[in-house]
N, C-alpha and C positions, 0 to 999 in steps of 0.2 A: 708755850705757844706765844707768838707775837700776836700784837695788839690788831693789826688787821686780820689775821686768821680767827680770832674768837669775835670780831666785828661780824664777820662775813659767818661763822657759823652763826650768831645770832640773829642776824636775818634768815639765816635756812628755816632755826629754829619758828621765828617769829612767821613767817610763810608756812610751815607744817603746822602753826597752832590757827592761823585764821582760815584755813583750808578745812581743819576739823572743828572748826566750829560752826562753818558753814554749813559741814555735813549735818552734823548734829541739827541746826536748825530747821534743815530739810527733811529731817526723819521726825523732828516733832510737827511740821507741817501738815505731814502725810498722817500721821499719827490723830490729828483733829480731824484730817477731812473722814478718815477713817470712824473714828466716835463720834460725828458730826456736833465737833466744838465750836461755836459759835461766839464771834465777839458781841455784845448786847448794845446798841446803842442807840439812846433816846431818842425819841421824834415825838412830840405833841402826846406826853401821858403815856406812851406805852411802849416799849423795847422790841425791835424790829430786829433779825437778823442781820447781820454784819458778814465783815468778814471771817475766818477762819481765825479762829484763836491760837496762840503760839503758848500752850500748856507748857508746866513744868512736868522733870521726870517723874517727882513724887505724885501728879496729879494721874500722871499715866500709868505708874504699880497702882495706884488706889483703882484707877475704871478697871486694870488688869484683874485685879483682886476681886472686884465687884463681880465681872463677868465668868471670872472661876467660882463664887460664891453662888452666882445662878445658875452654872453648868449644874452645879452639886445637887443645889434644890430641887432642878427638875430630872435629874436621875434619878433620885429619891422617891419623888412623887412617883413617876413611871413605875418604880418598882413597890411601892404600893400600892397601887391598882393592880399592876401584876397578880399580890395576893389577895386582894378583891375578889379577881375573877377565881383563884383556888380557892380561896374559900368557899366562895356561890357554889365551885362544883363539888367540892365536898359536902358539903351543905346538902345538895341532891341528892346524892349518892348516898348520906344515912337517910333522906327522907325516903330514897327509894326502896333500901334495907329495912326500913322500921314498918313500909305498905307492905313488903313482902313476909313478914316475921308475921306482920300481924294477919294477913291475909292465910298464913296458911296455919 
């Protein structure tokens, strides 16, 4: 390759890299309004909402993880109550067995 053809690919290159990083920045934008990440900034003693914070990806597996770690928990709960309520009607249902044994 001549010196101007790997110039000119190197700009294509360098245009395909700042176009995806654009992207990229715009998916983490969407990504804070989405967890409503906020930049924190001072005013007289106390931290007022700002703008939109521009998180990292690891910041973003970590909420992901979080909010699969809560899906988890309240499946869980759900389906212990679930056995709550079979229980209570088992529960009944010898009490109803043990009136009827004794009853007759």
């Amino acid at each position: 390759m001549k010196k101007e053809e790997l110039l000119k690919k190197i700009g294509g290159l360098e245009l395909q890299v700042k176009t995806l990083e654009e992207f990229q920045i715009e998916q983490l934008k969407e990504l804070a309004k989405a967890f409503n990440w906020k930049k924190p900034t001072r005013s007289y003693g106390s931290y007022d909402e700002g703008e939109a914070k521009l998180p990292t990806w690891g910041e973003v597996f970590v909420e992901i993880g979080r909010l699969l770690a809560k899906q988890k928990y309240i499946e869980n709960m759900e389906r212990i109550d679930g056995f709550d309520f079979r229980l209570g009607d088992i529960e009944a249902n010898v009490r109803n067995i043990l009136k009827n044994k004794i009853n007759d």
